[in-house]
TORKOL-4160 file (C-alpha; in steps of 0.2 Angstrom, whole numbers, padded with zeros to 4 digits, m for minus):
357
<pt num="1" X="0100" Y="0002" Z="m0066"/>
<pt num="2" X="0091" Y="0017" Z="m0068"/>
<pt num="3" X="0086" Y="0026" Z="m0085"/>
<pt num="4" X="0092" Y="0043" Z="m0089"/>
<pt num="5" X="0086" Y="0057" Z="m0085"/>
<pt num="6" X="0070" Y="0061" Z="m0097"/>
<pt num="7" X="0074" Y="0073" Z="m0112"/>
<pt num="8" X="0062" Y="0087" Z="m0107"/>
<pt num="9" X="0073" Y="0090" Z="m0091"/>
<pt num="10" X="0088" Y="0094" Z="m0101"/>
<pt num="11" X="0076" Y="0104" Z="m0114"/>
<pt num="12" X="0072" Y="0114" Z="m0096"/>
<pt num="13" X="0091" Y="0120" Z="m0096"/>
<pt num="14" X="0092" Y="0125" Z="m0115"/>
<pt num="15" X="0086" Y="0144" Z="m0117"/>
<pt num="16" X="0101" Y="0148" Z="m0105"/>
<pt num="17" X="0111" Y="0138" Z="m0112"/>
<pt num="18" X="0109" Y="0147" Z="m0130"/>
<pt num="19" X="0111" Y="0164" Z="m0123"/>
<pt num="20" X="0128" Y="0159" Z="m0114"/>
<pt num="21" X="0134" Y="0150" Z="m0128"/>
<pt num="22" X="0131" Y="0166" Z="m0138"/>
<pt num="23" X="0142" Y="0172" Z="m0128"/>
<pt num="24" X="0154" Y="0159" Z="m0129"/>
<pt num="25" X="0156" Y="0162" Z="m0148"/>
<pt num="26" X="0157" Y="0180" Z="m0146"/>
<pt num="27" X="0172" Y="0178" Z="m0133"/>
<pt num="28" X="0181" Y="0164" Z="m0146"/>
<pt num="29" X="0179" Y="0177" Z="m0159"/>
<pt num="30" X="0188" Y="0192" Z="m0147"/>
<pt num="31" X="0202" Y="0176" Z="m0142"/>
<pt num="32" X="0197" Y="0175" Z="m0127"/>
<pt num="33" X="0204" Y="0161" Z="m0118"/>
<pt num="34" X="0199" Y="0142" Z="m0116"/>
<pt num="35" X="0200" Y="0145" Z="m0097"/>
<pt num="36" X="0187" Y="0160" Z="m0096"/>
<pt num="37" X="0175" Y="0150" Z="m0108"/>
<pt num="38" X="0174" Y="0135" Z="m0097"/>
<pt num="39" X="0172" Y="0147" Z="m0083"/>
<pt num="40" X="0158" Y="0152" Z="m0090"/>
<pt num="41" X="0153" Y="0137" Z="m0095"/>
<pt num="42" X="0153" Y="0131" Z="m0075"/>
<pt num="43" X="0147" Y="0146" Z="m0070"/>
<pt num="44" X="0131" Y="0143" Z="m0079"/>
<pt num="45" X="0129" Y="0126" Z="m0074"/>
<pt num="46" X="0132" Y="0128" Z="m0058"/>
<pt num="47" X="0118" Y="0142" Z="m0059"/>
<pt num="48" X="0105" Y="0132" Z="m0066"/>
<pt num="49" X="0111" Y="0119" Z="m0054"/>
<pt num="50" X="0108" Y="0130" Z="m0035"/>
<pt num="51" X="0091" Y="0138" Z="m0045"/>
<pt num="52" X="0082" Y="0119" Z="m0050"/>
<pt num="53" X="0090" Y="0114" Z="m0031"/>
<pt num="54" X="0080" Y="0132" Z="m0023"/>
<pt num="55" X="0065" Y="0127" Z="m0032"/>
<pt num="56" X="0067" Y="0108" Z="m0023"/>
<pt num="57" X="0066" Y="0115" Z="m0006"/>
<pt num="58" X="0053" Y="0128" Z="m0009"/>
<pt num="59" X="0042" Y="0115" Z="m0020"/>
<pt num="60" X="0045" Y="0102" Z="m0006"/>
<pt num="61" X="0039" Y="0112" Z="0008"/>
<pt num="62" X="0023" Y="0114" Z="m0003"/>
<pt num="63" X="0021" Y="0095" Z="m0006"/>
<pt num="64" X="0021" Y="0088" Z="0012"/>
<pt num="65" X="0008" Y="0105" Z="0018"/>
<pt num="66" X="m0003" Y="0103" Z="0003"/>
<pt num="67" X="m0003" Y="0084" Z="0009"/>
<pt num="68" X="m0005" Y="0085" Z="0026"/>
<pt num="69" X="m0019" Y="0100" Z="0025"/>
<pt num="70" X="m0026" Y="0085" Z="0010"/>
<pt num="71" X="m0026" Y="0072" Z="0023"/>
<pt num="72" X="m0037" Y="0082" Z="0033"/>
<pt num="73" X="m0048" Y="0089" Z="0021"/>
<pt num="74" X="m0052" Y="0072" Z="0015"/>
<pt num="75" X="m0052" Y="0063" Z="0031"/>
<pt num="76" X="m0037" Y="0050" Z="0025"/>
<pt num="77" X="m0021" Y="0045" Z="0035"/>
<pt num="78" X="m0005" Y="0052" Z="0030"/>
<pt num="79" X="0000" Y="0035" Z="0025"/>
<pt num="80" X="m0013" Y="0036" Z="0013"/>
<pt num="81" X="m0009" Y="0052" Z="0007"/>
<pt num="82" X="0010" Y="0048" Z="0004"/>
<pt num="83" X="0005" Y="0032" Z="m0006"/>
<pt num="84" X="m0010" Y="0038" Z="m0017"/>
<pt num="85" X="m0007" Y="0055" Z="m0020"/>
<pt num="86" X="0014" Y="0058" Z="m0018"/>
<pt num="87" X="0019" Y="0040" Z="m0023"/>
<pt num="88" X="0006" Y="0042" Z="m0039"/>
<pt num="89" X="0016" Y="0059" Z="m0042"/>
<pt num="90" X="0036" Y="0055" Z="m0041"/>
<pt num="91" X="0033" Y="0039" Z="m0049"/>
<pt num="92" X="0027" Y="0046" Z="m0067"/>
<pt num="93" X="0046" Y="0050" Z="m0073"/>
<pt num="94" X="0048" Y="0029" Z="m0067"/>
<pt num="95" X="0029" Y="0028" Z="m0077"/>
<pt num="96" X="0035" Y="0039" Z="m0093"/>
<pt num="97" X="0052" Y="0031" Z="m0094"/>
<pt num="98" X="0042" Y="0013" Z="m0094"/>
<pt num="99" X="0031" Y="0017" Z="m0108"/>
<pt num="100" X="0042" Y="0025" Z="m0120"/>
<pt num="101" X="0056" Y="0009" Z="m0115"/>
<pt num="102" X="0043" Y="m0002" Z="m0122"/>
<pt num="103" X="0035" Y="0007" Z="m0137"/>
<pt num="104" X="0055" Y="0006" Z="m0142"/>
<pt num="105" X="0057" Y="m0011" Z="m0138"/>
<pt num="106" X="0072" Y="m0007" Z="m0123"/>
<pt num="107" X="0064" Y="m0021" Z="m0110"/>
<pt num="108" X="0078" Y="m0019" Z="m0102"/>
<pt num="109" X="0078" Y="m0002" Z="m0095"/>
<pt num="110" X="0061" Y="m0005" Z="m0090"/>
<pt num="111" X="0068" Y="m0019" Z="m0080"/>
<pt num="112" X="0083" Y="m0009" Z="m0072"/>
<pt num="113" X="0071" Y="0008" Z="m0070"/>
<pt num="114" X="0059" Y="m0003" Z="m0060"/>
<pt num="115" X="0071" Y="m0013" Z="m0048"/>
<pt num="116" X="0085" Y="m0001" Z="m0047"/>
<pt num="117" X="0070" Y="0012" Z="m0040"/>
<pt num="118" X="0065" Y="0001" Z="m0028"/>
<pt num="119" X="0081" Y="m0002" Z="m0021"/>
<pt num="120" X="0085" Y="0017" Z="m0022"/>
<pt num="121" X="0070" Y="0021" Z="m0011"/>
<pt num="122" X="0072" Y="0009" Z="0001"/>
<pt num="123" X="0092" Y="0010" Z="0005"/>
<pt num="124" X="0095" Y="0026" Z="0000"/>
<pt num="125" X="0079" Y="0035" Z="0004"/>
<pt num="126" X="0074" Y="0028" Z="0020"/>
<pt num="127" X="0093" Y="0026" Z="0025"/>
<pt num="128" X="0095" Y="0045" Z="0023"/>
<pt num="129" X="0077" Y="0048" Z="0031"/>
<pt num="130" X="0081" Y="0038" Z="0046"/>
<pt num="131" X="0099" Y="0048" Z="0049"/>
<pt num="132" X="0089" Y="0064" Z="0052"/>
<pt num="133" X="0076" Y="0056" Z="0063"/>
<pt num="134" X="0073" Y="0039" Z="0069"/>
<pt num="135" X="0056" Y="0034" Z="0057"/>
<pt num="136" X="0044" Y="0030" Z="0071"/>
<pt num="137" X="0028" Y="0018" Z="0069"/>
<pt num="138" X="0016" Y="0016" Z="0079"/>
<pt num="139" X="0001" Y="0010" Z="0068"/>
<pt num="140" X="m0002" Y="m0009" Z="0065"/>
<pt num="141" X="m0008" Y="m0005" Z="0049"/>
<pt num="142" X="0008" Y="0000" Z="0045"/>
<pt num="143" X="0016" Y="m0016" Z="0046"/>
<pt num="144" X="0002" Y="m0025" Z="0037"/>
<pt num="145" X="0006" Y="m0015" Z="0024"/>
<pt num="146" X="0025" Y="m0019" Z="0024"/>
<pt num="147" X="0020" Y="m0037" Z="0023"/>
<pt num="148" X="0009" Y="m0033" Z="0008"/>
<pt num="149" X="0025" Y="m0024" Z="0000"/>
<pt num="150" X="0035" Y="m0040" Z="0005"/>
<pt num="151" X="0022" Y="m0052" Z="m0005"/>
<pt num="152" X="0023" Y="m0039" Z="m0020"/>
<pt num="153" X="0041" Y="m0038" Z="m0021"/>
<pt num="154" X="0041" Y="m0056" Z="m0025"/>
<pt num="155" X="0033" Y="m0054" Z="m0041"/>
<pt num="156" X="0051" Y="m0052" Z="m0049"/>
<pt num="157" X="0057" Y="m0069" Z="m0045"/>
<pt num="158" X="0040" Y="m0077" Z="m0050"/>
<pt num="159" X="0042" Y="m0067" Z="m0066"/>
<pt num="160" X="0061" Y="m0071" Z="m0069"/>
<pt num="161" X="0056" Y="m0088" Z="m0067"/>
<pt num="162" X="0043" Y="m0087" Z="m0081"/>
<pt num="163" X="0056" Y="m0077" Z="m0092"/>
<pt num="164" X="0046" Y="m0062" Z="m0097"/>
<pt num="165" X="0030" Y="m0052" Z="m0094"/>
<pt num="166" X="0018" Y="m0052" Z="m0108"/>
<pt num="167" X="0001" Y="m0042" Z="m0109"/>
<pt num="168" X="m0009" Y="m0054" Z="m0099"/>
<pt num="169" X="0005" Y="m0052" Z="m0083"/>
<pt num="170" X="0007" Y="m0036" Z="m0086"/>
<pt num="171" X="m0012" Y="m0033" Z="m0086"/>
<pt num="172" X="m0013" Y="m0044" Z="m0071"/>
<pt num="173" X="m0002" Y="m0033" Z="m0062"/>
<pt num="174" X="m0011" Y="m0017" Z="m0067"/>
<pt num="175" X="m0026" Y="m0025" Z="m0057"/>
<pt num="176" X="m0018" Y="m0029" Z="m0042"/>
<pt num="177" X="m0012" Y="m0010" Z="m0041"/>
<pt num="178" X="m0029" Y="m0006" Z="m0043"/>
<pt num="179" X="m0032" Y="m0017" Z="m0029"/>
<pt num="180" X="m0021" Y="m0013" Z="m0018"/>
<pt num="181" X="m0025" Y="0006" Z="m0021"/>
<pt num="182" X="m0041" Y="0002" Z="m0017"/>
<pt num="183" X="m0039" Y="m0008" Z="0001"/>
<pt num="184" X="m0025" Y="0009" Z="0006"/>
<pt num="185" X="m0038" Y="0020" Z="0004"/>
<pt num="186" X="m0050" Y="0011" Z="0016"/>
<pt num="187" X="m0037" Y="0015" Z="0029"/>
<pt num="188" X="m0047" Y="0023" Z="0046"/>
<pt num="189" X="m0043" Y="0041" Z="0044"/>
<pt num="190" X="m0034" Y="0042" Z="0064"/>
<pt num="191" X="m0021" Y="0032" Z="0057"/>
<pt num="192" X="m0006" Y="0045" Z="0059"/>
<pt num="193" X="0008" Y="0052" Z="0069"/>
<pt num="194" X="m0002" Y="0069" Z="0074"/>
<pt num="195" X="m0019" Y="0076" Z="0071"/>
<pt num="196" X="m0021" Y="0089" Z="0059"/>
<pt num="197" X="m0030" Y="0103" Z="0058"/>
<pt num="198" X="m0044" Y="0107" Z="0045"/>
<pt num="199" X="m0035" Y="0120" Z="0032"/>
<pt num="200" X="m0045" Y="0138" Z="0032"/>
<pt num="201" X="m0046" Y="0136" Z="0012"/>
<pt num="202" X="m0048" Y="0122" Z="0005"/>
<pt num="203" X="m0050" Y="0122" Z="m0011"/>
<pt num="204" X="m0031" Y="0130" Z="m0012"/>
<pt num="205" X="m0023" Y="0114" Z="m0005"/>
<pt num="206" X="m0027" Y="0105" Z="m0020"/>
<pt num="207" X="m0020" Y="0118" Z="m0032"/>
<pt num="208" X="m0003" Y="0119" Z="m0021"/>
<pt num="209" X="m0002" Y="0100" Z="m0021"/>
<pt num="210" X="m0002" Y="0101" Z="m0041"/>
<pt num="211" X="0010" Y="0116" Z="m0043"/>
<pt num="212" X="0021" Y="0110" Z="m0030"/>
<pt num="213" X="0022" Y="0092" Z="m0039"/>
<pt num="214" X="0025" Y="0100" Z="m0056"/>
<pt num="215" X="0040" Y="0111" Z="m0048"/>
<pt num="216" X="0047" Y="0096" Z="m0040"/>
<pt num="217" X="0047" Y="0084" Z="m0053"/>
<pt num="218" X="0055" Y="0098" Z="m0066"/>
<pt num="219" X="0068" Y="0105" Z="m0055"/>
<pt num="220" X="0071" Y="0088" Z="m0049"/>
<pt num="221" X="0077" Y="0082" Z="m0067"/>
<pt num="222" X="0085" Y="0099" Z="m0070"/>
<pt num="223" X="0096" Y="0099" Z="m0057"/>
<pt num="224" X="0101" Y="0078" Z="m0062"/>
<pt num="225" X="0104" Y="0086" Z="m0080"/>
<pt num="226" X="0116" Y="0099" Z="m0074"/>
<pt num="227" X="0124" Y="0088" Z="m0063"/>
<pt num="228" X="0128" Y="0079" Z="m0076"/>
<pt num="229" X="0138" Y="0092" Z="m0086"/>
<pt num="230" X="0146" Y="0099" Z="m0069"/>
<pt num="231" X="0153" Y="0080" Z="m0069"/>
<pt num="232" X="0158" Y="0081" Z="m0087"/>
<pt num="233" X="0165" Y="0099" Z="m0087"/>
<pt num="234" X="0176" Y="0091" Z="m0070"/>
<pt num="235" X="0180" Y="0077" Z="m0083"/>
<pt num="236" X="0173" Y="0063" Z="m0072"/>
<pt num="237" X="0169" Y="0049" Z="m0080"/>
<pt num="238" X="0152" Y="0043" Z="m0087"/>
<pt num="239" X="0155" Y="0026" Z="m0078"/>
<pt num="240" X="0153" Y="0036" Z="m0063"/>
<pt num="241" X="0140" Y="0049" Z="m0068"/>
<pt num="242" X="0130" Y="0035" Z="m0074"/>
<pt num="243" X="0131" Y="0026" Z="m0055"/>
<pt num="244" X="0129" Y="0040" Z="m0045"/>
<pt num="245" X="0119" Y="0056" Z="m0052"/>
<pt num="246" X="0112" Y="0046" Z="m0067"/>
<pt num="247" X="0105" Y="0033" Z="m0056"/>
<pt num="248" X="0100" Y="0041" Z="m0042"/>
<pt num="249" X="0088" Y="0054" Z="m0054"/>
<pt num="250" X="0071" Y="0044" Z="m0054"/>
<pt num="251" X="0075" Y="0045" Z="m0034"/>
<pt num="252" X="0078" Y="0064" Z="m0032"/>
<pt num="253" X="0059" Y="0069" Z="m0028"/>
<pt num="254" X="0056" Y="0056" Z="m0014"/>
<pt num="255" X="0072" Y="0059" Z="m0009"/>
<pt num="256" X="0065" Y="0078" Z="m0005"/>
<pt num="257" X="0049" Y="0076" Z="0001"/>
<pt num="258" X="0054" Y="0061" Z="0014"/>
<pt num="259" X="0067" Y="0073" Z="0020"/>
<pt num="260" X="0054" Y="0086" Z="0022"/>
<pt num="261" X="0042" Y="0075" Z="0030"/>
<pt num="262" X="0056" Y="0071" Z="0041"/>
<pt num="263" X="0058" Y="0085" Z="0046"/>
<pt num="264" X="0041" Y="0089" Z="0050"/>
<pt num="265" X="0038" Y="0072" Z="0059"/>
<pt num="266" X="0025" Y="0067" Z="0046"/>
<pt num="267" X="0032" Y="0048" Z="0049"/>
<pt num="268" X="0016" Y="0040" Z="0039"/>
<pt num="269" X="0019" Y="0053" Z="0025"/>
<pt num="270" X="0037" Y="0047" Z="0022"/>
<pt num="271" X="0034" Y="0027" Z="0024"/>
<pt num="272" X="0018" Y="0030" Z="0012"/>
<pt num="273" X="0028" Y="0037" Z="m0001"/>
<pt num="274" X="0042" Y="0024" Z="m0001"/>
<pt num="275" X="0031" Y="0010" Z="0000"/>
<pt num="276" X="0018" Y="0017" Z="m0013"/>
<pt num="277" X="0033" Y="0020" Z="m0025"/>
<pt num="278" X="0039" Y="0002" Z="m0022"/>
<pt num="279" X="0023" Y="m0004" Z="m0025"/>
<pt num="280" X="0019" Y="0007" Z="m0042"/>
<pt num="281" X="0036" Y="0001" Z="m0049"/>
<pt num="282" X="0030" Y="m0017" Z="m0047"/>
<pt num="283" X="0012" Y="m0018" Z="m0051"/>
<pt num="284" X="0007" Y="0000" Z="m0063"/>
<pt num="285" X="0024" Y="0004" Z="m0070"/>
<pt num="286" X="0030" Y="m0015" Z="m0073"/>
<pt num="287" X="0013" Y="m0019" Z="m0079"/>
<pt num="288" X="0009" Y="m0005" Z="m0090"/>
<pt num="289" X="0028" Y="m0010" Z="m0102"/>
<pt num="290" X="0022" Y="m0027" Z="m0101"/>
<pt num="291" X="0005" Y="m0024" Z="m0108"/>
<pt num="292" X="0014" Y="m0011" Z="m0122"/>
<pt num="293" X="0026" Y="m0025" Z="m0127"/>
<pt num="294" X="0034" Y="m0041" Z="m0120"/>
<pt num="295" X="0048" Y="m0036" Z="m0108"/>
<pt num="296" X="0059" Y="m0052" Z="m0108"/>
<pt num="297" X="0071" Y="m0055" Z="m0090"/>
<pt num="298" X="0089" Y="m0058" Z="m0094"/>
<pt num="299" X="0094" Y="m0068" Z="m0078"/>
<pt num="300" X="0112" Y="m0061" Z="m0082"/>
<pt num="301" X="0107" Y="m0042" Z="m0081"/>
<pt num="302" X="0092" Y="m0042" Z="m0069"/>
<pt num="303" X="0095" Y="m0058" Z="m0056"/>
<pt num="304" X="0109" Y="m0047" Z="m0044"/>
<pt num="305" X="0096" Y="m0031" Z="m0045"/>
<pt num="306" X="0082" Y="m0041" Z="m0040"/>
<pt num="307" X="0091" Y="m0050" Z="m0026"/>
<pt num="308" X="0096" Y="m0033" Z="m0018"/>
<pt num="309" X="0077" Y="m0027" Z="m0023"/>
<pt num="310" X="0068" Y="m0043" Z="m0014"/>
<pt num="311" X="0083" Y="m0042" Z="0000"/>
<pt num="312" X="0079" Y="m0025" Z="0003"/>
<pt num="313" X="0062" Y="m0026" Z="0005"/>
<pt num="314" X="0066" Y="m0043" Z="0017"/>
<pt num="315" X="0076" Y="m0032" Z="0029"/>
<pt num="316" X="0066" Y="m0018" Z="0029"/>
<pt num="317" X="0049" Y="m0029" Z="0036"/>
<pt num="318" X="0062" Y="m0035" Z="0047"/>
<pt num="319" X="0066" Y="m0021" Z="0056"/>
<pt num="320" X="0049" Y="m0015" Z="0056"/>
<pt num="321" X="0043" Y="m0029" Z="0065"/>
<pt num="322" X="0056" Y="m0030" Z="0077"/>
<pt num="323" X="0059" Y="m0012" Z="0082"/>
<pt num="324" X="0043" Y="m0004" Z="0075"/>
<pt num="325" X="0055" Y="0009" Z="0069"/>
<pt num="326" X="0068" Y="0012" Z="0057"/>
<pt num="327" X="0084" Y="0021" Z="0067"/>
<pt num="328" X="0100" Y="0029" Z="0065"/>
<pt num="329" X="0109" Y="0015" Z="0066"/>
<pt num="330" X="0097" Y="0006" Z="0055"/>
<pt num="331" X="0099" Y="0020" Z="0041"/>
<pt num="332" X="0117" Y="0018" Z="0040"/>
<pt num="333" X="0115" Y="m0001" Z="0036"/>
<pt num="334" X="0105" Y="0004" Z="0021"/>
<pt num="335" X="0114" Y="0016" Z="0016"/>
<pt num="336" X="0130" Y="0003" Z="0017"/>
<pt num="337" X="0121" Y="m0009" Z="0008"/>
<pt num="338" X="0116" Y="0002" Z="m0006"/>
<pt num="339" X="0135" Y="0005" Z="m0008"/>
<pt num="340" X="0136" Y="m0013" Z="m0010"/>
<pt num="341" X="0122" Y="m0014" Z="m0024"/>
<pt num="342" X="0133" Y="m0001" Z="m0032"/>
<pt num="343" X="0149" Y="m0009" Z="m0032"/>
<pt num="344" X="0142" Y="m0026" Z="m0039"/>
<pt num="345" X="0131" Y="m0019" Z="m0052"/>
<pt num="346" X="0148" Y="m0010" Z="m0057"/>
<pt num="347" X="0159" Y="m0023" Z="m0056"/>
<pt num="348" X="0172" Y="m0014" Z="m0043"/>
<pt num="349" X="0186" Y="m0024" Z="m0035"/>
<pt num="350" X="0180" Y="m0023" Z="m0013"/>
<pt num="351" X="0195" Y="m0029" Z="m0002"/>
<pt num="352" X="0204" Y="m0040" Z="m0018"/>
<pt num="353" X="0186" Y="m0047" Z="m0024"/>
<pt num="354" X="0177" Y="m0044" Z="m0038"/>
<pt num="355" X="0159" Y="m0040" Z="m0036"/>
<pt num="356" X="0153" Y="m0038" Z="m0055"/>
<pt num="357" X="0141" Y="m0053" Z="m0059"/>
């Protein structure tokens, strides 16, 4: 599925981590018992956990007003804004872990990292995003680009069917990116849920859009990383850390920011995020492994991922078509079928049947 947290976030955590387990030793040495060491343990994990958690809120807030005042400032829709300048920004932990997959010969996660994000944003994202407020649409444009994200996502079976992507697909796919970045950006500028007022001073909404990306991203993988060792300290297993907080770490920062676009009504923001983060994964991030080495498809390993990925994107044009919005109800089907994706990619017995494939 998806690729494990990137080793910076867990470097993030390690200056206080040395200090407690100074600590630690000096309480060992005084025979201080195991119970107050793991205390202490928790208790720092759980710090590091409510601080990186703090700075995802407050870096949230940042993003989608740095965004909107962005939008105005440069005359673009907020669809366009959520797909060129947030997609671009919570897709470079998907980018990194693409390009370093590759140079290391790991196809594979490249593979998983690109369709087990996808799937992620679309059923779990926009599942929870829609349980806070039904995701309104009221832009043909919209739609057209749901269709183009439909076309897209069919890249995967054509490329299962070839077996591999090589430099020249993964080059090819690069292009379309560039393409398709380039017909978004033509986008009329009234294309957006409510206008937006020009920002008295411009030239910081750029410089809060950066800051606020860089603290998101960090805190982001800091709070998956001690996630994590909560989960071990609780002995829970690692089959189910790896399905649950492991997997859902590339997701965390479009997780955020869609909630907070929610929450301010910024419907176009939200749907331009998802969409541009499926859409990245597909063509830049695919592409770019592709073009560093061959990344070859194991039907076996990828064919259930890219089913749920291509079925995902299916439904999701479906109900924007129909409805022209994505509601509550809606939201909880996604979120139902992502539970499915998890239970077959793990193999987990549902109702005397075994879904592993």
């Amino acid at each position: 599925m998806c690729a494990e947290p990137v080793d910076w976030a867990l470097q993030a955590n390690e200056l206080c981590r040395q200090t407690i387990w100074t600590k630690i030793k000096l309480g060992e040495r005084l025979n201080i018992g195991t119970e107050i060491i793991f205390a202490m343990e928790l208790i720092t994990e759980l710090f590091m956990f409510g601080l990186a958690t703090f700075a995802l809120v407050v870096s949230s807030k940042w993003v989608v007003d740095s965004s909107k005042n962005l939008a105005a400032i440069f005359k673009l829709s907020e669809f366009t804004i959520g797909f060129i300048f947030l997609a671009l920004a919570t897709s470079l932990p998907e980018l990194a872990v693409s390009i370093i997959a590759s140079t290391e010969n790991a196809g594979e996660i490249v593979v998983g990292n690109v369709l087990g994000s996808n799937i992620a944003n679309i059923l779990l994202v926009l599942g929870i995003s829609a349980l806070i407020a039904d995701i309104k649409l009221k832009d043909n444009e919209l739609l057209s680009n749901a269709d183009i994200l439909l076309f897209i996502t069919m890249i995967p079976l054509v490329l299962l069917w070839n077996g591999s992507v090589g430099p020249v697909s993964g080059a090819i796919l690069v292009i379309l990116f560039v393409f398709y970045l380039f017909v978004v950006s033509k986008m009329p500028a009234d294309i957006q849920i409510e206008k937006i007022e020009q920002p008295k001073y411009k030239f910081f909404a750029p410089i809060v859009f950066v800051v606020g990306i860089g603290i998101l991203l960090i805190s982001a993988n800091s709070m998956v990383a001690s996630a994590v060792n909560i989960a071990e300290l609780a002995n829970i297993s690692q089959t189910v850390i790896g399905l649950t907080i492991v997997a859902l770490g590339t997701s965390v920062a479009e997780l955020i920011v869609n909630i907070r676009a929610m929450m301010r009504r910024s419907y176009g923001l939200a749907l331009g995020n998802i969409f541009g983060s499926c859409v990245i994964n597909l063509t830049l991030v695919l592409g770019a492994g592709g073009i560093i080495n061959r990344i070859f498809f194991n039907y076996d390993i990828a064919g259930p991922a890219t089913i749920f990925a291509v079925g995902s994107v299916v439904f999701l044009t479906f109900l924007l078509n129909k409805y022209r919005k994505i509601g509550r109800r809606h939201g909880l089907l996604l979120l139902g079928s992502y539970v499915v994706f998890i239970a077959v990619e793990s193999g987990i017995t549902v109702f005397g049947v075994p879904t592993g494939l």
